[in-house]
GUBAPA-311376 format. One record per residue (C-alpha): x, y, z; residue in three letters. Coordinates in Angstrom, 2 decimals. Example, Ala and Ser with C-alpha at 12.3 -4.5 7.8 and 13.67 -1.06 7.14 Angstrom:
2
REC        px        py        pz    aa
REC     12.30     -4.50      7.80   ala
REC     13.67     -1.06      7.14   ser
This chain:
254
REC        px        py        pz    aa
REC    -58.87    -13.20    -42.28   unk
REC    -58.66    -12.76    -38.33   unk
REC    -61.05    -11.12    -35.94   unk
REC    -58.47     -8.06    -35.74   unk
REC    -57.93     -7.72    -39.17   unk
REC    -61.74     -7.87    -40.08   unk
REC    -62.22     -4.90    -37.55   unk
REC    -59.27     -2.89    -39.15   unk
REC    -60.76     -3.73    -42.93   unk
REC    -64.30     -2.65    -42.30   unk
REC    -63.21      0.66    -40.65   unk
REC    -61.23      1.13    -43.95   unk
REC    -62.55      3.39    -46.83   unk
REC    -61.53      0.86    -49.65   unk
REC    -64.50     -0.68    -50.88   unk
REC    -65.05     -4.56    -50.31   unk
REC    -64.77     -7.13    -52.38   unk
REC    -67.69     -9.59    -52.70   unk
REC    -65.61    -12.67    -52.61   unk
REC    -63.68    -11.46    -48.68   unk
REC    -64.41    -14.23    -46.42   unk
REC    -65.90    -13.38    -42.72   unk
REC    -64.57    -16.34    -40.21   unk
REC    -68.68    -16.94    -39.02   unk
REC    -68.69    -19.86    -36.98   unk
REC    -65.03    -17.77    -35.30   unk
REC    -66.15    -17.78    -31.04   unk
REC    -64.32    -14.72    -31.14   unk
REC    -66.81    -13.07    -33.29   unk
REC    -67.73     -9.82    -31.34   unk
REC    -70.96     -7.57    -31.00   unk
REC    -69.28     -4.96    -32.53   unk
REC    -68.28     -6.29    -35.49   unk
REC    -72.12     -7.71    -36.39   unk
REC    -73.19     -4.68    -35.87   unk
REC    -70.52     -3.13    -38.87   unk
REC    -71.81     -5.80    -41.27   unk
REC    -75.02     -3.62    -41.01   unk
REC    -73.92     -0.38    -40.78   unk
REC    -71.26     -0.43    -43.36   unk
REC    -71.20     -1.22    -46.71   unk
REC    -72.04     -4.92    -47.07   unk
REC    -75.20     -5.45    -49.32   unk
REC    -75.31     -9.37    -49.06   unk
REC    -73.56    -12.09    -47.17   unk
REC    -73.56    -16.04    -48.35   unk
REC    -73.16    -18.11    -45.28   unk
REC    -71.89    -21.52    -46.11   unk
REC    -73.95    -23.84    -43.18   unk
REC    -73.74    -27.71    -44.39   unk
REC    -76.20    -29.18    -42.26   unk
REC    -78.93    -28.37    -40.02   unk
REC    -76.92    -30.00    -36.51   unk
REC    -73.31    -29.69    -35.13   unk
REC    -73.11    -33.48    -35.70   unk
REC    -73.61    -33.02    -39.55   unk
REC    -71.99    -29.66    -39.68   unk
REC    -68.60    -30.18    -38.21   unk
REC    -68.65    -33.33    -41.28   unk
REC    -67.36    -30.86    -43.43   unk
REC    -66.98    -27.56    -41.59   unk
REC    -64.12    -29.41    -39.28   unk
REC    -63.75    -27.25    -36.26   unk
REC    -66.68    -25.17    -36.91   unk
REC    -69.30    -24.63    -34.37   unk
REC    -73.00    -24.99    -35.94   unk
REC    -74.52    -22.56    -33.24   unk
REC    -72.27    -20.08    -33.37   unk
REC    -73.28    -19.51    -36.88   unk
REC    -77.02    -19.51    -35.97   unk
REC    -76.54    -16.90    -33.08   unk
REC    -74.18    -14.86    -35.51   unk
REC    -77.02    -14.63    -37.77   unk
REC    -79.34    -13.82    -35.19   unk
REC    -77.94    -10.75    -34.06   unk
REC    -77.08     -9.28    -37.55   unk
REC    -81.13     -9.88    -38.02   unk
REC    -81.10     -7.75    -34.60   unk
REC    -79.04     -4.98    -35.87   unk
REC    -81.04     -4.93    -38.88   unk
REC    -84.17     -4.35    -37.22   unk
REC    -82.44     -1.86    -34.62   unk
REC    -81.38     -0.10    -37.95   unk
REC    -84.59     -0.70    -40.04   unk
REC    -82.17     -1.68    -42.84   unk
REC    -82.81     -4.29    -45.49   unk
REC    -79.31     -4.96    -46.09   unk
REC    -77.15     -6.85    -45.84   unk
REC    -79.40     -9.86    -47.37   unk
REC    -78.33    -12.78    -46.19   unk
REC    -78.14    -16.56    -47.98   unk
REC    -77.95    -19.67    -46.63   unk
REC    -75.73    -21.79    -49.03   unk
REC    -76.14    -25.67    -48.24   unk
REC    -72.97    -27.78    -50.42   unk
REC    -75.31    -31.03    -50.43   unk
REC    -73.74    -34.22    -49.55   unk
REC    -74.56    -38.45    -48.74   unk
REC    -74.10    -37.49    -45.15   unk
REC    -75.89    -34.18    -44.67   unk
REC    -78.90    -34.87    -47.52   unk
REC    -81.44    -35.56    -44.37   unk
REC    -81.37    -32.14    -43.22   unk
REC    -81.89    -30.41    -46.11   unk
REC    -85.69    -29.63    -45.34   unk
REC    -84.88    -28.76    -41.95   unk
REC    -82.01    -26.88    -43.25   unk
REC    -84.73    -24.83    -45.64   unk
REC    -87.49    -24.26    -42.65   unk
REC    -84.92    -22.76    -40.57   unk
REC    -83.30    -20.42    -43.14   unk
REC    -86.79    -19.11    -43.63   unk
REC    -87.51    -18.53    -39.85   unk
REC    -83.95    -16.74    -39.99   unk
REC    -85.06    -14.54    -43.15   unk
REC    -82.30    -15.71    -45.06   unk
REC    -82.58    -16.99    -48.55   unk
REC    -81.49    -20.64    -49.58   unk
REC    -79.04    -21.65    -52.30   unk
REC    -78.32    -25.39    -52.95   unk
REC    -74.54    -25.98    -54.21   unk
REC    -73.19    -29.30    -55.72   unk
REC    -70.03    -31.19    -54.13   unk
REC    -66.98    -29.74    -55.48   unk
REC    -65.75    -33.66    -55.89   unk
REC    -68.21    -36.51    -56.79   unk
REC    -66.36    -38.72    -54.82   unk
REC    -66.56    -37.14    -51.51   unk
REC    -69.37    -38.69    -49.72   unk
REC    -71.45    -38.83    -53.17   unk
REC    -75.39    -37.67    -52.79   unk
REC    -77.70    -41.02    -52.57   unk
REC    -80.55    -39.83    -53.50   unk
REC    -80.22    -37.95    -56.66   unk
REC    -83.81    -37.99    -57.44   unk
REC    -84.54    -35.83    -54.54   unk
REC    -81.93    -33.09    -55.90   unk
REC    -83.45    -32.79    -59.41   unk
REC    -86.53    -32.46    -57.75   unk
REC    -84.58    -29.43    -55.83   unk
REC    -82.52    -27.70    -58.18   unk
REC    -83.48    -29.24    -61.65   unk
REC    -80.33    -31.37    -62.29   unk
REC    -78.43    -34.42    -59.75   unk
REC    -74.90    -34.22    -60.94   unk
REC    -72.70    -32.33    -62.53   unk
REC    -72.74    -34.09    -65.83   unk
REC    -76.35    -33.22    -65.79   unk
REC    -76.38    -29.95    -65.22   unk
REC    -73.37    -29.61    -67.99   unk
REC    -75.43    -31.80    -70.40   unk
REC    -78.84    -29.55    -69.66   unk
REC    -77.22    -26.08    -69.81   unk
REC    -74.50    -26.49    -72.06   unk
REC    -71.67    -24.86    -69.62   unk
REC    -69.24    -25.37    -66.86   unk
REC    -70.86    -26.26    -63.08   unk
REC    -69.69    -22.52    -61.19   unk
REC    -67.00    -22.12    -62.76   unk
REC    -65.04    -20.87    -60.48   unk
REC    -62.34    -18.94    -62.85   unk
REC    -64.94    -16.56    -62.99   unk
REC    -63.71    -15.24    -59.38   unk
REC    -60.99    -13.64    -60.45   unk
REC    -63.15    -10.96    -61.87   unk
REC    -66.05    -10.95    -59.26   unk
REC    -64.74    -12.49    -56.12   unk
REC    -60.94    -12.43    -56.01   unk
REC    -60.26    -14.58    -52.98   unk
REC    -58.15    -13.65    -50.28   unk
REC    -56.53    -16.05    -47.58   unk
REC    -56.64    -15.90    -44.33   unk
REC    -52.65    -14.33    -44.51   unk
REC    -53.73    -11.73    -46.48   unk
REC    -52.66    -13.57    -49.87   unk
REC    -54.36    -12.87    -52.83   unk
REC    -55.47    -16.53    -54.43   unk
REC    -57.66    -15.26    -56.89   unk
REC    -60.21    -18.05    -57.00   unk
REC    -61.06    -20.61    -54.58   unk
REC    -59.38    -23.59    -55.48   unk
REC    -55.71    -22.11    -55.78   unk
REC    -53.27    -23.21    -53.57   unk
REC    -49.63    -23.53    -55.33   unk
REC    -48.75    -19.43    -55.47   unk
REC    -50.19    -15.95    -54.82   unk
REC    -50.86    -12.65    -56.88   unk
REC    -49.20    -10.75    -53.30   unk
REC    -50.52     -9.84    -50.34   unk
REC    -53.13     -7.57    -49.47   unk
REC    -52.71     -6.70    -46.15   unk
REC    -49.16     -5.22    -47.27   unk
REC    -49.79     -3.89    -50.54   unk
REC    -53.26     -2.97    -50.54   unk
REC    -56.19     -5.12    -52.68   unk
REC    -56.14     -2.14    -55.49   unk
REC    -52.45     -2.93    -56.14   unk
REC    -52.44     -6.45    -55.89   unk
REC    -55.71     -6.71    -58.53   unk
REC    -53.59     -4.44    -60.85   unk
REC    -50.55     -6.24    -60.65   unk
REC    -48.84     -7.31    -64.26   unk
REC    -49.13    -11.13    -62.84   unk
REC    -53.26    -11.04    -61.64   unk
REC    -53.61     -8.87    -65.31   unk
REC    -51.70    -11.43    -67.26   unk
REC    -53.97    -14.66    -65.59   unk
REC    -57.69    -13.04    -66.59   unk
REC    -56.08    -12.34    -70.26   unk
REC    -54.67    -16.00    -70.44   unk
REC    -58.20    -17.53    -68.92   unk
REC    -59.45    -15.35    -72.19   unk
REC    -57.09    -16.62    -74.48   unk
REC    -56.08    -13.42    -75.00   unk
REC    -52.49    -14.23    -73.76   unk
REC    -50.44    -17.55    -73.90   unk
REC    -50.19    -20.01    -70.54   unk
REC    -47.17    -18.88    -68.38   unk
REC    -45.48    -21.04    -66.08   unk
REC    -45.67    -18.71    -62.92   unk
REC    -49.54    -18.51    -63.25   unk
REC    -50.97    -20.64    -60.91   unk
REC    -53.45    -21.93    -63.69   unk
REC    -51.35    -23.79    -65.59   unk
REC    -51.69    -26.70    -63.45   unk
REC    -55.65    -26.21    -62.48   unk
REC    -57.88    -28.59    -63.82   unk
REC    -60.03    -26.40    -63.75   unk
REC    -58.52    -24.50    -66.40   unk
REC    -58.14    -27.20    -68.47   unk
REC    -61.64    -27.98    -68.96   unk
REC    -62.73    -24.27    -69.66   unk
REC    -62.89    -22.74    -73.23   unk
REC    -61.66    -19.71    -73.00   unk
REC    -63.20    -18.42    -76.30   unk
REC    -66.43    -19.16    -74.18   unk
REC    -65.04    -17.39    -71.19   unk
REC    -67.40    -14.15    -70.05   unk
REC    -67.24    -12.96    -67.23   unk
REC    -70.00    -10.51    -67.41   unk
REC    -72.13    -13.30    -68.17   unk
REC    -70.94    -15.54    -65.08   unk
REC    -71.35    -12.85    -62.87   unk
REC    -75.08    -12.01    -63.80   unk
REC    -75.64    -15.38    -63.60   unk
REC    -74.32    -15.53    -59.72   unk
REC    -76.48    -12.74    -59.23   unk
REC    -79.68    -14.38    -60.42   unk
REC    -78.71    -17.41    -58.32   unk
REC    -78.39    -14.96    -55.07   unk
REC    -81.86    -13.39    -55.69   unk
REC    -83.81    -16.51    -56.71   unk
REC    -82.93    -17.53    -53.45   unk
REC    -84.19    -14.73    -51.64   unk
């Protein structure tokens, strides 16, 4: 999503989506559009911030600039205050890796001077610049891997299937991906068709009932060939369930 198109899709009626991205550490990111984000409709935006420096930042955020972010967040805390609003809240979500797992208490003490809350997410891929000291992260967040937390809860790490229900994803283009992770096809485009018509197309229908078993794997879907999907059980699938348990997450944080 561009800085024009973000403009044109908060002045729109049609309610938002909680997964729609908003390109933060974007230089282009004017006063006016801050100032939207509190006066319309958002209740709470997750800020993905991997690091407490540009150095450590740009690691995994290539291109991104670290204090653009901070001074984005800054004035939305203005405009809240200007507004006396509580919303939107706003979280601080820290994906921890080997190279950025020095700044995580820094990280935390300036979330909190930034009234934000603080959500710690695991790597997406335990190879990727693996997290050294795994002690330290069960002392954070109660479990070091994903194994662990699998092995203590008995479920799936975020899984992310779950977004086709509660954050559908859209690309940059306007394409709707449905999760996060899909990248081989679309369910259309929602800058042409509209996001209502695009969530109740026959294809974006038929993946939900075929990640609930309710409907038999299909070639076209892109989650035929996620691994994702593999590893889910869809008679286990809720959705309800994964999105309460999201919402816990985001005010536990706060």
């Amino acid at each position: 999503m561009n800085i024009m198109q973000l403009i044109t899709r908060i002045e729109t009626p049609e309610p938002w989506s909680e997964g729609e991205k908003i390109p933060w550490n974007d230089p282009g990111f004017s006063e006016r559009m801050l100032e939207y984000l509190v006066k319309y409709k958002f209740k709470a935006i997750v800020v993905s911030v991997d690091g407490a420096t540009q150095e450590i930042y740009e690691i995994y955020r290539r291109g991104g600039h670290f204090n653009t972010v901070i001074q984005n967040i800054k004035k939305i805390n203005f405009y809240k205050q200007k507004y006396q609003r509580k919303f939107p809240i706003l979280v601080w979500q820290f994906v921890i890796f080997g190279h950025n797992e020095h700044e995580l208490p820094l990280a935390k003490k300036m979330a909190e001077e930034l009234n934000m809350g603080f959500v710690i997410r695991l790597n997406w891929s335990p190879s990727y610049s693996p997290v050294k000291n795994k002690e330290n992260v069960r002392r954070e967040i109660g479990y070091g891997s994903r194994k662990e937390y699998e092995r203590k809860f008995h479920r799936v790490y975020m899984p992310l299937c779950y977004q086709l229900w509660d954050s559908p994803q859209v690309n940059w283009d306007g394409k709707l991906l449905g999760c996060c992770v899909n990248r081989s096809s679309d369910f259309g485009n929602v800058f042409k068709s509209g996001l209502e018509k695009c969530l109740k197309s026959e294809k974006y229908v038929y993946a939900k009932k075929m990640l609930l078993g309710k409907e038999k794997p299909r070639k076209d879907i892109p989650c035929l060939s996620c691994a994702h999907y593999k590893r889910i059980n869809p008679q286990k699938m809720n959705p309800v369930r994964g999105y309460i348990l999201r919402l816990i997450d985001v005010v536990k944080s706060v």
